[in-house]
The first five atom37 places (N, CA, C, CB, O) and aatype in JSON, in Angstrom:
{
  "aatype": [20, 20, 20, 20, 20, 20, 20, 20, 20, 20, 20, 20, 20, 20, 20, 20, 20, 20, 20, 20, 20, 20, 20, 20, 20, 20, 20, 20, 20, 20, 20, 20, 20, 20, 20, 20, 20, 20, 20, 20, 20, 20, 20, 20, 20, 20, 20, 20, 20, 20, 20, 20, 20, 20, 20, 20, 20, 20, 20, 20, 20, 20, 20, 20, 20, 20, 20, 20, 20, 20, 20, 20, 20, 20, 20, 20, 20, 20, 20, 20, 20, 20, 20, 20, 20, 20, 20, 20, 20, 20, 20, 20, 20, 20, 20, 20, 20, 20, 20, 20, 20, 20, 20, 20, 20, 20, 20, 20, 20, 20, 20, 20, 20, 20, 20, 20, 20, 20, 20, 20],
  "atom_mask": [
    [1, 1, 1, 1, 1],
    [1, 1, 1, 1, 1],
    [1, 1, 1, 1, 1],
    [1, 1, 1, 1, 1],
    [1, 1, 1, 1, 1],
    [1, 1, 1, 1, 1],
    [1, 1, 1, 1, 1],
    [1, 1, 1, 1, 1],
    [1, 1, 1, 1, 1],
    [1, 1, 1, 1, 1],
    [1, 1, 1, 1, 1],
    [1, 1, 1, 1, 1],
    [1, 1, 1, 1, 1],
    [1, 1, 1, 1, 1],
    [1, 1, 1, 1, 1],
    [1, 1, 1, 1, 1],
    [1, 1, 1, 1, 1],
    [1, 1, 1, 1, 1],
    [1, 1, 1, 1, 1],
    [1, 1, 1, 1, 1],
    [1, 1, 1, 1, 1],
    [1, 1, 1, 1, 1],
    [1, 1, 1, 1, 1],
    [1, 1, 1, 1, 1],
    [1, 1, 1, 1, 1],
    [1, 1, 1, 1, 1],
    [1, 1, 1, 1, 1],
    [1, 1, 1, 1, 1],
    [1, 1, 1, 1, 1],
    [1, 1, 1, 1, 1],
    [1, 1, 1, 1, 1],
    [1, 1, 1, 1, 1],
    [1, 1, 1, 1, 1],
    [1, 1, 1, 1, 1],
    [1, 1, 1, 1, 1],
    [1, 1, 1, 1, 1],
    [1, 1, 1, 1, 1],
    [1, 1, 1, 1, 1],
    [1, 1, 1, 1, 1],
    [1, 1, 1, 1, 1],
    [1, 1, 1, 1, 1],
    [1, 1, 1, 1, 1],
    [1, 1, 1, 1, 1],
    [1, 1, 1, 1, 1],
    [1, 1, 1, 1, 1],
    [1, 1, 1, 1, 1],
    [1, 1, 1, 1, 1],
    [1, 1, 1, 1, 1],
    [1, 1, 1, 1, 1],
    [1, 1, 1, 1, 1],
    [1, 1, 1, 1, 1],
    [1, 1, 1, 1, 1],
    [1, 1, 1, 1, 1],
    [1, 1, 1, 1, 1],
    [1, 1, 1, 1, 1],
    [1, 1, 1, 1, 1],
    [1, 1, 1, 1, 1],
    [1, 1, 1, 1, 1],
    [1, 1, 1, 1, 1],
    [1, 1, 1, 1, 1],
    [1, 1, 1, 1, 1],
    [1, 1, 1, 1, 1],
    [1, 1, 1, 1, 1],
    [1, 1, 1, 1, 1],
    [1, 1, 1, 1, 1],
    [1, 1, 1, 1, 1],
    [1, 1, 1, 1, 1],
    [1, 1, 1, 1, 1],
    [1, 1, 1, 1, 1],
    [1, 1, 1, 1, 1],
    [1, 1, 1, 1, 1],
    [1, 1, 1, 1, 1],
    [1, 1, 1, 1, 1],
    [1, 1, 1, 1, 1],
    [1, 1, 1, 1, 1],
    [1, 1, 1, 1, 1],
    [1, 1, 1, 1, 1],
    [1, 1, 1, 1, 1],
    [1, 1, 1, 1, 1],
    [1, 1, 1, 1, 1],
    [1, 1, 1, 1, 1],
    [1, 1, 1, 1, 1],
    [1, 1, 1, 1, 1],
    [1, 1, 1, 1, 1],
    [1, 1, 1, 1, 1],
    [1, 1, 1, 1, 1],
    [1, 1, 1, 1, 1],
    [1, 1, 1, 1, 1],
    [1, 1, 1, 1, 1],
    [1, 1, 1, 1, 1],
    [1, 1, 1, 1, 1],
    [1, 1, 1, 1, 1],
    [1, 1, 1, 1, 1],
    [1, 1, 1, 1, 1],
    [1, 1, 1, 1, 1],
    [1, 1, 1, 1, 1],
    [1, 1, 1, 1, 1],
    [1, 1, 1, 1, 1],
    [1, 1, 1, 1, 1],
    [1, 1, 1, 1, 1],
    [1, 1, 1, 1, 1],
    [1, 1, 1, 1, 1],
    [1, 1, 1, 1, 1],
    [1, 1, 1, 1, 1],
    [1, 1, 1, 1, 1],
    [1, 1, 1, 1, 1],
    [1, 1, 1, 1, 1],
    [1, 1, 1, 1, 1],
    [1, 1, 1, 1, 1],
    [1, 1, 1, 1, 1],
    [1, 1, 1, 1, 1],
    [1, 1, 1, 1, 1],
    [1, 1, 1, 1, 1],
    [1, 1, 1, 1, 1],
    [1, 1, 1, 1, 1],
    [1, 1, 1, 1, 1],
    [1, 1, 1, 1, 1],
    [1, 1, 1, 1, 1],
    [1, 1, 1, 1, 1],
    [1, 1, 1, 1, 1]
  ],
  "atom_positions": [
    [[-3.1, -20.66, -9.59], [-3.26, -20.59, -8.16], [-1.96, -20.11, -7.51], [-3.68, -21.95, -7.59], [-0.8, -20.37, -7.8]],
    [[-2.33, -19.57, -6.83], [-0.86, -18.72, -5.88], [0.19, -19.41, -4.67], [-1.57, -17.43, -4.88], [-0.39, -19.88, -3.7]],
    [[0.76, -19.43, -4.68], [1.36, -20.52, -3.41], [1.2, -19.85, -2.26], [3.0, -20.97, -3.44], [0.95, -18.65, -2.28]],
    [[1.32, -20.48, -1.16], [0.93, -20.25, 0.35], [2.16, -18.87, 0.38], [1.25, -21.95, 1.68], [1.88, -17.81, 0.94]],
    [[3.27, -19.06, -0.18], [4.22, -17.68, 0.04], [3.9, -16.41, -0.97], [5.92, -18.09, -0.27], [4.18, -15.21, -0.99]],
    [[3.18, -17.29, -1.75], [2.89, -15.71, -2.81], [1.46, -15.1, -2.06], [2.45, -16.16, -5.03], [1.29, -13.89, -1.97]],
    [[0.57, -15.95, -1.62], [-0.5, -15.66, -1.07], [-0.18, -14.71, 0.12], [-1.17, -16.86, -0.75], [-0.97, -13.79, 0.32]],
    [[0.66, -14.8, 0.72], [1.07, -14.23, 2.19], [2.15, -12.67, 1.73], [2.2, -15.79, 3.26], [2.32, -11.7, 2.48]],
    [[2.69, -12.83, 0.47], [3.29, -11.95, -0.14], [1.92, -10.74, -0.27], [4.02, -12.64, -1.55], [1.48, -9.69, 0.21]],
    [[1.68, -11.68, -1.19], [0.23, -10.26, -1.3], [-0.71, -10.05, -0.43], [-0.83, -10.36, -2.43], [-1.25, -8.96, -0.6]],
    [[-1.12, -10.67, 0.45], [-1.5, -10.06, 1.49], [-0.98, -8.78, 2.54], [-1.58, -10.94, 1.98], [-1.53, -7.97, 3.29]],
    [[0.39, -9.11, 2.14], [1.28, -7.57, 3.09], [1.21, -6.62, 2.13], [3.21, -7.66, 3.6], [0.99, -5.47, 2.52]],
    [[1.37, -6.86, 0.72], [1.13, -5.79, -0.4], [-0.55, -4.85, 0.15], [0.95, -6.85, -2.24], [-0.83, -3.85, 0.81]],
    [[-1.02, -5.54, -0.35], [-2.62, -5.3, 0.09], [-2.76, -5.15, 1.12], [-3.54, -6.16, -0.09], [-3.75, -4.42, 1.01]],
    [[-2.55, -5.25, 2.62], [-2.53, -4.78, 3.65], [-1.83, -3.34, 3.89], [-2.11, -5.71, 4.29], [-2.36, -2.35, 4.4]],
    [[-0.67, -3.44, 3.47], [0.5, -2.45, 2.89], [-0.44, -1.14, 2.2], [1.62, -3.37, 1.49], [-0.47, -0.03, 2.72]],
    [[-1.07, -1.45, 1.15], [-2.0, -0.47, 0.21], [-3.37, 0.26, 1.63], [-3.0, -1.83, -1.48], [-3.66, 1.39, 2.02]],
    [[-3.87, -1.19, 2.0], [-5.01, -0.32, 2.68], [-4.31, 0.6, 3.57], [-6.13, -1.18, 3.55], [-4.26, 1.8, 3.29]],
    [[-3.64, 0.01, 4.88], [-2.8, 1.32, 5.48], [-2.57, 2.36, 4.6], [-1.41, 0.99, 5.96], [-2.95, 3.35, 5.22]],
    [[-2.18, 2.7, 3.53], [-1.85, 3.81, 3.41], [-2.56, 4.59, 2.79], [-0.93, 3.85, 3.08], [-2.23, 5.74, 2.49]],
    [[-3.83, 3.96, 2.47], [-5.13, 4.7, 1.87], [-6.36, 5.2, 3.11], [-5.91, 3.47, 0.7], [-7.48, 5.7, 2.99]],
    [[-5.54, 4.79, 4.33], [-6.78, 4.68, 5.37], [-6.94, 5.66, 5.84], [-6.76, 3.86, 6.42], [-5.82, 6.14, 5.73]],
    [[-7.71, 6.6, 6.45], [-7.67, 7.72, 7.27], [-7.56, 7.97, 8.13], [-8.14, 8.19, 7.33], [-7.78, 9.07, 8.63]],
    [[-7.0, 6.63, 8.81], [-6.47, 6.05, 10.15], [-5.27, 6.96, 10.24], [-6.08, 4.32, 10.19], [-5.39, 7.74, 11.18]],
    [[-4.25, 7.09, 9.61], [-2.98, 7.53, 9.79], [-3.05, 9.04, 8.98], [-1.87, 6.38, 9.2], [-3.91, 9.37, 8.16]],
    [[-1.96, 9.81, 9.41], [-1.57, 10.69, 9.25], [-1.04, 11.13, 7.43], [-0.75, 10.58, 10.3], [-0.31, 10.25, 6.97]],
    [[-1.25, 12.03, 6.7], [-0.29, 12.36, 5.67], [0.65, 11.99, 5.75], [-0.04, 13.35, 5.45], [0.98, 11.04, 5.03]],
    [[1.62, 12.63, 6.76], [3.43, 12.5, 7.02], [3.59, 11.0, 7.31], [4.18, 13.52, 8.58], [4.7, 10.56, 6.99]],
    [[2.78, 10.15, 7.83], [2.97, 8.44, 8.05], [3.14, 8.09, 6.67], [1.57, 7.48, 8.78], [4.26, 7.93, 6.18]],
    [[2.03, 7.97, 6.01], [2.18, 7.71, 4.66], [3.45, 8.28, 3.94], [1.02, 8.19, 4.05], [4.28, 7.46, 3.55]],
    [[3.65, 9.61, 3.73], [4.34, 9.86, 2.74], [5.86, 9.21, 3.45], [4.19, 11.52, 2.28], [6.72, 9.23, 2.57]],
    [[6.36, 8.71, 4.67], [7.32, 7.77, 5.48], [7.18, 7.02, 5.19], [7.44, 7.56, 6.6], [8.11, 6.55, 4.54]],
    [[6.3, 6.42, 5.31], [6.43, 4.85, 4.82], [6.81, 4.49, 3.48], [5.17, 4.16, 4.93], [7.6, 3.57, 3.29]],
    [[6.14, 5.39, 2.2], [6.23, 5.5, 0.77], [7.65, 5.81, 0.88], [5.25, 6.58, -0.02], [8.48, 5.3, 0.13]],
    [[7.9, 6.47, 1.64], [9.67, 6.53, 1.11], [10.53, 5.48, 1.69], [10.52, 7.99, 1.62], [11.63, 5.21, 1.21]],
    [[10.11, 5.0, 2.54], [10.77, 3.66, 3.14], [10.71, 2.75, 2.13], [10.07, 3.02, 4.41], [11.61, 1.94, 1.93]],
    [[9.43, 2.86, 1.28], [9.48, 1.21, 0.25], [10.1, 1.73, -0.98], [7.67, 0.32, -0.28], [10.43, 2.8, -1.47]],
    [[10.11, 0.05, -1.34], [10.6, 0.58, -3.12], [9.59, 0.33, -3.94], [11.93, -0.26, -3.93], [8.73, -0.51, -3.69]],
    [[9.62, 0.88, -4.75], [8.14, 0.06, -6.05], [8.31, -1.39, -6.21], [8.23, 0.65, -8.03], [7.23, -1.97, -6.34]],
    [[9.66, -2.4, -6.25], [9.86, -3.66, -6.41], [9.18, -4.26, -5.7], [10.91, -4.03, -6.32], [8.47, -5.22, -6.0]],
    [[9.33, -3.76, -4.65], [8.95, -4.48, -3.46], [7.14, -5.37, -3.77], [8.97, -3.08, -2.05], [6.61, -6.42, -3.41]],
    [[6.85, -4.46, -4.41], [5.15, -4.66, -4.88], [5.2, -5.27, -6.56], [4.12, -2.76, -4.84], [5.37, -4.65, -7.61]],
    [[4.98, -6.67, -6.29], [5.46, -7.96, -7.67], [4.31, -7.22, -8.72], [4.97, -10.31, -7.22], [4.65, -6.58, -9.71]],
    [[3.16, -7.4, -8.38], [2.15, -7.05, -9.43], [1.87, -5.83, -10.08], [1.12, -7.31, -9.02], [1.25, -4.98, -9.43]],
    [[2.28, -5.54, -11.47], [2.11, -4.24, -11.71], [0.94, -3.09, -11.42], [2.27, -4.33, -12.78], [1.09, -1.87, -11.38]],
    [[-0.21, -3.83, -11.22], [-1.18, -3.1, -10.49], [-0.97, -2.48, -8.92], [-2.25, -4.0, -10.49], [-1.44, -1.38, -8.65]],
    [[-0.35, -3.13, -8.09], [0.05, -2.82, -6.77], [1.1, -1.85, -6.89], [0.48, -4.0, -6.0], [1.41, -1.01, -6.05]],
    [[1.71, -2.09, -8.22], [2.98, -1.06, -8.38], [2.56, 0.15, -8.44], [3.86, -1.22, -9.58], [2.87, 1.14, -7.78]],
    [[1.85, -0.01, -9.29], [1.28, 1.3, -10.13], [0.65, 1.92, -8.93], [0.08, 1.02, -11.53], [1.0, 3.1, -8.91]],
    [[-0.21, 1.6, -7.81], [-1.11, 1.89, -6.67], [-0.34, 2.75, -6.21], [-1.56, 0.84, -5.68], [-0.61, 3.94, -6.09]],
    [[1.16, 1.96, -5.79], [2.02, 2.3, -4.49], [2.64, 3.56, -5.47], [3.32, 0.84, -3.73], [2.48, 4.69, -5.01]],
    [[3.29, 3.45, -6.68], [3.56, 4.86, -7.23], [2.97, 6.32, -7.09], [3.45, 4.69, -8.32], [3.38, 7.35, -6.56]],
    [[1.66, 5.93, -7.91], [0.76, 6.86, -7.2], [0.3, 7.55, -5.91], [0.09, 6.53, -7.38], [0.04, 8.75, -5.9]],
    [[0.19, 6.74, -4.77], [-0.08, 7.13, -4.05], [1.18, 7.63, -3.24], [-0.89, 6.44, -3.71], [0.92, 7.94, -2.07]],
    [[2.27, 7.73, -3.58], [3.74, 8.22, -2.74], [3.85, 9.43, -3.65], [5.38, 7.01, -2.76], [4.3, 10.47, -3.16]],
    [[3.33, 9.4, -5.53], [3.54, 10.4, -6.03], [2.52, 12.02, -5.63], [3.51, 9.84, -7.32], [2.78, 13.19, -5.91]],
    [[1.3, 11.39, -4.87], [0.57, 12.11, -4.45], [1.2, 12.52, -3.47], [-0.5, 11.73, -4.3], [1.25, 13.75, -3.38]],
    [[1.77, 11.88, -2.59], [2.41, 12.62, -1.09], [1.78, 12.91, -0.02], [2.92, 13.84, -1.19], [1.17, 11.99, 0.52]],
    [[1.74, 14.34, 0.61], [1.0, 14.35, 1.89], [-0.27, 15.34, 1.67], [2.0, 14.86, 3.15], [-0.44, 16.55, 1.81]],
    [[-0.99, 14.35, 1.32], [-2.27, 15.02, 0.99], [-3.41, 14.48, 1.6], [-2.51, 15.04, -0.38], [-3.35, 13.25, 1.54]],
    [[-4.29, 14.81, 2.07], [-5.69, 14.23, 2.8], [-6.29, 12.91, 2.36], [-6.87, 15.22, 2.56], [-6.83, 12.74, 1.27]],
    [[-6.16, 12.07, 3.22], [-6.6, 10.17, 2.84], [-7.47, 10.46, 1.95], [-7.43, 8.97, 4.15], [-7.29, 10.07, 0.8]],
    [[-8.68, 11.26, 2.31], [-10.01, 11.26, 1.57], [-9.81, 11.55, 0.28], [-11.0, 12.19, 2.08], [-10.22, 10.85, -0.65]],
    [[-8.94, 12.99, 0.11], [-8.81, 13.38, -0.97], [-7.62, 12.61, -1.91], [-8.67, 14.7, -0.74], [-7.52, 12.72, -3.13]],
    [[-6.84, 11.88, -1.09], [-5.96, 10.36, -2.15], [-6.82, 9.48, -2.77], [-5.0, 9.12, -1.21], [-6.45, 8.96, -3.82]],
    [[-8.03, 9.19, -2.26], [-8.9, 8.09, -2.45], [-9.92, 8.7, -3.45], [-9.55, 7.54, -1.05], [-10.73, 7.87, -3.87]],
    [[-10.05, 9.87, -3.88], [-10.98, 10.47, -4.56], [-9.9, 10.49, -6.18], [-11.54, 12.1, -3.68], [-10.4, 10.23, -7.28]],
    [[-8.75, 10.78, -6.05], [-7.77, 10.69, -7.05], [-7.1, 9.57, -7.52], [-6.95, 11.37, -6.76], [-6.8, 9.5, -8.71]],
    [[-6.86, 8.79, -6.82], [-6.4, 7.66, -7.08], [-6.93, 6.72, -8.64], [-6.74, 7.03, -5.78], [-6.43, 6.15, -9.61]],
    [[-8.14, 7.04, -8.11], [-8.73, 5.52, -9.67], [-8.27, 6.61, -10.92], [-11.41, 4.91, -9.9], [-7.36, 6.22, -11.65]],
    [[-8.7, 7.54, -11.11], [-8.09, 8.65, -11.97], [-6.84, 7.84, -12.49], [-7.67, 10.16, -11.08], [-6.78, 7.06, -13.45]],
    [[-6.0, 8.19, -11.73], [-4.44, 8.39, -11.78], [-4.33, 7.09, -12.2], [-3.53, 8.84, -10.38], [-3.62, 6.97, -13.2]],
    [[-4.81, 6.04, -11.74], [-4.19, 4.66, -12.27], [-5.15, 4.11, -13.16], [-3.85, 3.55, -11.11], [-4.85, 2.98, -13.54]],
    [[-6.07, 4.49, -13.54], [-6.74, 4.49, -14.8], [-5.62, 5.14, -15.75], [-8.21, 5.35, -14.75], [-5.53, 4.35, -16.69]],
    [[-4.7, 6.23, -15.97], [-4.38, 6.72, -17.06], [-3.13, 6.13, -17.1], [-4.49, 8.11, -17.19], [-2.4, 6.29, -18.08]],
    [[-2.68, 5.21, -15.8], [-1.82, 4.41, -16.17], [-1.98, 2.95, -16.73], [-1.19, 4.44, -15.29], [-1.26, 1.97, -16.52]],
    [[-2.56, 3.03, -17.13], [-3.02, 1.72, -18.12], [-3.72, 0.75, -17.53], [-1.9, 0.95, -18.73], [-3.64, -0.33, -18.12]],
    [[-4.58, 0.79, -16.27], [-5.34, -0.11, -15.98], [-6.9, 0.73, -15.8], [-4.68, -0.89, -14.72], [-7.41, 1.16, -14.77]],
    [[-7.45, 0.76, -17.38], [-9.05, 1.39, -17.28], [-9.98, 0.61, -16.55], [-9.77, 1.55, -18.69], [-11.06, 1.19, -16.53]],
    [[-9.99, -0.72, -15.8], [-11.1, -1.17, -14.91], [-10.69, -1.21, -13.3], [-11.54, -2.66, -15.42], [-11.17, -2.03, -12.52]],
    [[-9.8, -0.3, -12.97], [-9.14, -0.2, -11.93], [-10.67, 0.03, -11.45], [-7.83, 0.83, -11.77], [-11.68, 0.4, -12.05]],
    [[-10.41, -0.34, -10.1], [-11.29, -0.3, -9.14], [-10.71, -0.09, -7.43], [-12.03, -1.58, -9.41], [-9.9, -0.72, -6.75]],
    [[-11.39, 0.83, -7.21], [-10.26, 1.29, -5.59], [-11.01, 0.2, -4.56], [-10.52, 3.52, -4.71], [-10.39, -0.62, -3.88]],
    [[-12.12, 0.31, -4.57], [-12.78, -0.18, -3.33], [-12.82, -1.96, -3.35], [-14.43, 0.55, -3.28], [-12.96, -2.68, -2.36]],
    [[-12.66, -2.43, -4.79], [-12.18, -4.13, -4.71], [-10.51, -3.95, -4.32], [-12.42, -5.17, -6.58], [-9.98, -4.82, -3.63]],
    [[-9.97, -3.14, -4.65], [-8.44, -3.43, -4.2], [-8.22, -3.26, -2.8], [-7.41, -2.5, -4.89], [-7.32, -3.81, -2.16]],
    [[-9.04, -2.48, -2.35], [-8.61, -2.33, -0.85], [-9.82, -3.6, 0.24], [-8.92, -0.22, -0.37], [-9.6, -3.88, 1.42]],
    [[-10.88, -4.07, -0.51], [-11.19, -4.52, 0.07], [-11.31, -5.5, 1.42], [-11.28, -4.44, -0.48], [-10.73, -6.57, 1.24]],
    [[-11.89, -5.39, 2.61], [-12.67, -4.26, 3.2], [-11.89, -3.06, 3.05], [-13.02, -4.47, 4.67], [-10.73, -2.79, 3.34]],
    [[-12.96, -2.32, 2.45], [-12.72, -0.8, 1.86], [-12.15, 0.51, 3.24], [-14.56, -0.27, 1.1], [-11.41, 1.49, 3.13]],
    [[-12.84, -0.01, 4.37], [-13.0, 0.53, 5.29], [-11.33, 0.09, 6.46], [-14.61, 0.06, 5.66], [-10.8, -1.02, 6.42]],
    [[-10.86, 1.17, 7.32], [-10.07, -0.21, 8.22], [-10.61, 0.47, 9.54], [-7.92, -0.47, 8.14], [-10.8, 1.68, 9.62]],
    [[-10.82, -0.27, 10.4], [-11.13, -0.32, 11.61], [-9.86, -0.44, 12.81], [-12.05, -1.4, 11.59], [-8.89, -1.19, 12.76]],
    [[-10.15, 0.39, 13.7], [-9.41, 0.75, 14.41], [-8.18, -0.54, 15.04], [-10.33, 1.41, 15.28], [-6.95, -0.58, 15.1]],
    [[-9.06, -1.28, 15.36], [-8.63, -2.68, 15.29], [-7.62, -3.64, 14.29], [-9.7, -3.18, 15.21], [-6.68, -4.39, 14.51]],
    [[-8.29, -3.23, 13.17], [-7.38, -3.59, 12.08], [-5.64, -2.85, 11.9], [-8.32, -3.18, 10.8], [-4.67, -3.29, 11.29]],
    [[-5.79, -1.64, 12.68], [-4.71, -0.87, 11.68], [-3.13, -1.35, 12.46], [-5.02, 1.23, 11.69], [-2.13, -1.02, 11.83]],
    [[-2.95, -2.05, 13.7], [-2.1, -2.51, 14.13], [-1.89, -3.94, 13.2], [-2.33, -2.52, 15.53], [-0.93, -4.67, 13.39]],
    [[-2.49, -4.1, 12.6], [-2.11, -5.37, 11.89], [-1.68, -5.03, 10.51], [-3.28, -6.39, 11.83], [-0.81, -5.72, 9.98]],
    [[-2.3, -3.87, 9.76], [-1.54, -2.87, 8.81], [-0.27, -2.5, 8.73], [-1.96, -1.83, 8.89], [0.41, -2.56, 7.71]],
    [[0.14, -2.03, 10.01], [0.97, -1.46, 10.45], [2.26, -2.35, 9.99], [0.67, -1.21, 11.82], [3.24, -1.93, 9.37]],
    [[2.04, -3.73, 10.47], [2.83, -4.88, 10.96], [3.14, -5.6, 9.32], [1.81, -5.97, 12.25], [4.13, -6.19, 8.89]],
    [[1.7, -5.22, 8.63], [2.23, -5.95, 7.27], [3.56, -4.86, 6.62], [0.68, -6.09, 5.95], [4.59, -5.13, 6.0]],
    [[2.92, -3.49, 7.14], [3.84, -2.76, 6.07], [5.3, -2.81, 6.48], [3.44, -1.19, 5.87], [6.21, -2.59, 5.68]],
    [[5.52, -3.15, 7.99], [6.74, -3.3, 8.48], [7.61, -4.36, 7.93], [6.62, -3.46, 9.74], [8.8, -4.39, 7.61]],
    [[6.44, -5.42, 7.91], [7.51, -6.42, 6.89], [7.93, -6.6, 5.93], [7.43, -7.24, 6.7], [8.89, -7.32, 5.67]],
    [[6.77, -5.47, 4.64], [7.21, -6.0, 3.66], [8.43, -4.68, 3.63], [6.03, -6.33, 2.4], [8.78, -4.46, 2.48]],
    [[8.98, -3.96, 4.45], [9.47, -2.91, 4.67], [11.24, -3.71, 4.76], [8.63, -2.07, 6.05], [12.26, -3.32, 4.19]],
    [[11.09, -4.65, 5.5], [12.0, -5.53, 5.46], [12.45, -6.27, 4.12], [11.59, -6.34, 6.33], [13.58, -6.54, 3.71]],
    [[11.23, -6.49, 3.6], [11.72, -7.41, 2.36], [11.95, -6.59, 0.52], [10.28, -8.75, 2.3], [12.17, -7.07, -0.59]],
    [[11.74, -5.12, 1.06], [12.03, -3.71, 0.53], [13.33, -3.98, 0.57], [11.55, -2.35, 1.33], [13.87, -4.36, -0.47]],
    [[14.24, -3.8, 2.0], [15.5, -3.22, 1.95], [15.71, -5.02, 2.75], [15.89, -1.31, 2.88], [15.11, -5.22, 3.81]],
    [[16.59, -6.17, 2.12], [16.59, -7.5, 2.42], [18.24, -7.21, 3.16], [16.33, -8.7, 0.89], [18.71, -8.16, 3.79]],
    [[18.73, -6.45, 3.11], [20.4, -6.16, 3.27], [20.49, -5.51, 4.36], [21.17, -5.3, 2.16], [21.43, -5.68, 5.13]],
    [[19.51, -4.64, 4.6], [19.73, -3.97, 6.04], [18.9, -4.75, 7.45], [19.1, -2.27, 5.86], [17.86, -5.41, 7.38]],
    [[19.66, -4.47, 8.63], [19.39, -5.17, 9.85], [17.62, -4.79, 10.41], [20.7, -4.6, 11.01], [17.28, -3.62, 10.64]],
    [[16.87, -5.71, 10.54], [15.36, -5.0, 11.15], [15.1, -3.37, 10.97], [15.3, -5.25, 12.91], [15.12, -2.56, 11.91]],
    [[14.93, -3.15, 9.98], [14.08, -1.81, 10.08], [12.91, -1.87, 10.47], [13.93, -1.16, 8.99], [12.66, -0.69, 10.73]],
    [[12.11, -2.39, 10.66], [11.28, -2.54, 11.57], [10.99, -2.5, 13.4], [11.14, -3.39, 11.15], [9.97, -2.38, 14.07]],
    [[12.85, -2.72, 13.85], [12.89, -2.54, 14.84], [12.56, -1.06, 15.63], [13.87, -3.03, 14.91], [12.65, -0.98, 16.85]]
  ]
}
C-alpha cells in the first residue's frame, strides 16, 4: 500500500502524464514542459519510460503521440503497457486541465528541489 505522500506523489506523475498526452495543449507546451522535467523526477519505471518517450517524440500532434506511444514503450520492456489505463480518465476536460497544469508545476518544483519557485 502506498503512503498518503507516495499516493499524492503519483498522482502529480499521472496528472503530469495526462497533461502532456492531452490535446488540450499545444506541441511547443509539451515539448517545455518535457524539458523542464527530469526523468527522476518520475519514481516508477513505467512513468519513466512514458515521460522519456513522450519528450523523445517532441513536438508532434497529441493524437499522433497517443497513436505511438504504446508502440514505443512496449519495446521498452513493458509488453502489457496500456495507454488508456495509464492515463485514466483517458479523456481531459477543459475543466480538468488547470489542475494538470498545477500538478505538472509542482512536480516541476520537486524536478529542480534547489532552485527558487519555478513555478512562479
Amino acid at each position: 500500500m502506498r503512503s498518503d505522500e507516495s499516493n499524492g506523489r503519483f498522482e502529480l506523475q499521472k496528472n503530469t502524464l495526462r497533461l502532456l498526452c492531452s490535446v488540450l495543449i499545444k506541441s511547443g507546451t509539451r515539448v517545455e514542459i518535457c524539458r523542464l522535467l527530469t526523468p527522476g523526477v518520475f519514481q516508477a519505471p513505467l512513468e519513466r519510460v512514458v515521460f522519456e518517450e513522450i519528450r523523445e517524440l517532441g513536438a508532434i500532434d497529441s493524437r499522433r503521440l497517443r497513436e505511438l506511444l504504446p508502440s514505443r514503450v512496449t519495446n521498452r520492456g513493458f509488453p502489457d503497457f496500456d495507454l488508456r489505463h495509464l492515463l485514466a480518465p483517458y479523456e481531459v476536460s477543459e475543466k480538468e486541465i488547470d489542475q494538470l497544469f498545477e500538478s505538472a508545476l509542482q512536480l516541476l518544483d520537486l524536478s529542480h528541489p534547489d532552485e527558487d519557485h519555478l513555478a512562479d
